[in-house]
C-alpha positions as CSV (number, residue, x, y, z in Angstrom):
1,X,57.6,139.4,25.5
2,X,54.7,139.6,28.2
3,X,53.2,142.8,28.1
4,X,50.4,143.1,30.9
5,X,48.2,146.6,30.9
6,X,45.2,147.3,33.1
7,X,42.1,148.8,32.1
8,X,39.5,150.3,34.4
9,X,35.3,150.5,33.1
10,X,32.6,151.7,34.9
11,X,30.3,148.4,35.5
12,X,27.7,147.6,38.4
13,X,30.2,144.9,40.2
14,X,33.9,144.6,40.2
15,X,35.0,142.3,37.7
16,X,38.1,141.5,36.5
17,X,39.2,139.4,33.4
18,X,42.5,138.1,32.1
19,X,42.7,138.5,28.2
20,X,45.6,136.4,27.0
21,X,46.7,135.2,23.1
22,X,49.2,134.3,21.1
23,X,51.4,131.9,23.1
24,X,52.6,130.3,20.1
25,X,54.3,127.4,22.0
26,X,56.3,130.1,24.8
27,X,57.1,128.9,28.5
28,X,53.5,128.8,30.2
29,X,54.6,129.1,33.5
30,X,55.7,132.5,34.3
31,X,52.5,133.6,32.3
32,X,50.3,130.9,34.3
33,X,51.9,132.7,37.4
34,X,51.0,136.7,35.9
35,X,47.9,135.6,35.3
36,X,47.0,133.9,38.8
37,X,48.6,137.2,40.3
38,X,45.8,139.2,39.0
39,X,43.1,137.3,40.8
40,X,40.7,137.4,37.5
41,X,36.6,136.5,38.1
42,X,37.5,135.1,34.2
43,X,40.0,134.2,31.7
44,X,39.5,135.0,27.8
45,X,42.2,133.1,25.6
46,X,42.2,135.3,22.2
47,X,43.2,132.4,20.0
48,X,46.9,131.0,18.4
49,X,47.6,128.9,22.2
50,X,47.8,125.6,20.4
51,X,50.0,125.2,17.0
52,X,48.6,122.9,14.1
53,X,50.3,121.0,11.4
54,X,52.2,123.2,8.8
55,X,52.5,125.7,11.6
56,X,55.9,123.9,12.6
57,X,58.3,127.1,11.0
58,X,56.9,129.5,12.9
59,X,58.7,130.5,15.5
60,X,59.2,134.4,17.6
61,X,63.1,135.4,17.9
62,X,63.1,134.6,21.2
63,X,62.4,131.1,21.5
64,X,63.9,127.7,20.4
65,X,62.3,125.8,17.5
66,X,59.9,123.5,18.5
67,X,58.1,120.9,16.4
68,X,53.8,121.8,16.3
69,X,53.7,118.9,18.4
70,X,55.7,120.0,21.5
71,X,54.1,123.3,20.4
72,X,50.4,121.4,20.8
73,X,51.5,120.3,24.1
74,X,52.7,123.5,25.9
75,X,49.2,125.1,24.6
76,X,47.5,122.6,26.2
77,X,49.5,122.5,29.5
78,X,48.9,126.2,29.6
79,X,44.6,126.0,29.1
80,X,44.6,123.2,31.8
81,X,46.8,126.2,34.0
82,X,44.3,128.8,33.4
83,X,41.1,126.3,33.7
84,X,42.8,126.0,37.7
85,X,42.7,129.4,38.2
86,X,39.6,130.4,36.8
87,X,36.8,129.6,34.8
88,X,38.1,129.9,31.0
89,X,37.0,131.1,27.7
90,X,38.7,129.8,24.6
91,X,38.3,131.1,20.7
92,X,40.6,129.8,18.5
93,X,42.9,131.9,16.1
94,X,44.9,131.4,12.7
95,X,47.3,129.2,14.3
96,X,44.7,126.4,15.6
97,X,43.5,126.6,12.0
98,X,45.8,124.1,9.6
């Protein structure tokens, strides 16, 4: 599930950031298209994009099982989306971790 919520700060210039996580080897491409939507100055990826070895199980209900490999893959397709639509900050999570 993509679940998208806007928050508004008081800061000297307008700024606006995507803050995405946890893609754990979902389609990129409607979420690469959400994100280009909002026109972001940045984009700050929360960790568990990529899936290591031994992460191959995992799976959310709503997706196929894929092998961490294809999993890998997807991640990466999806950082080299957001890296086109703006600059892009990366920290990993659990999930990069084998």
């Amino acid at each position: 599930m993509i679940s998208v919520q806007h928050f508004r700060f008081t800061a000297p210039a307008d700024l606006r950031l995507v803050v995405a996580g946890d893609l754990h080897g979902a389609d990129p491409a409607p979420i690469l298209k959400l994100i280009e939507r909002q026109g972001p100055a940045a984009i700050l990826l929360t960790g568990d994009i990529l899936e290591g070895p031994g992460r191959e199980h995992f799976s959310l209900p709503f997706q196929k099982v894929l092998s961490w490999q294809e999993k890998y893959q997807i991640g990466m397709e999806f950082m080299k989306g957001c890296v086109q639509i703006a600059p892009t900050f990366f920290v990993s999570g659990n999930h990069e971790n084998t």
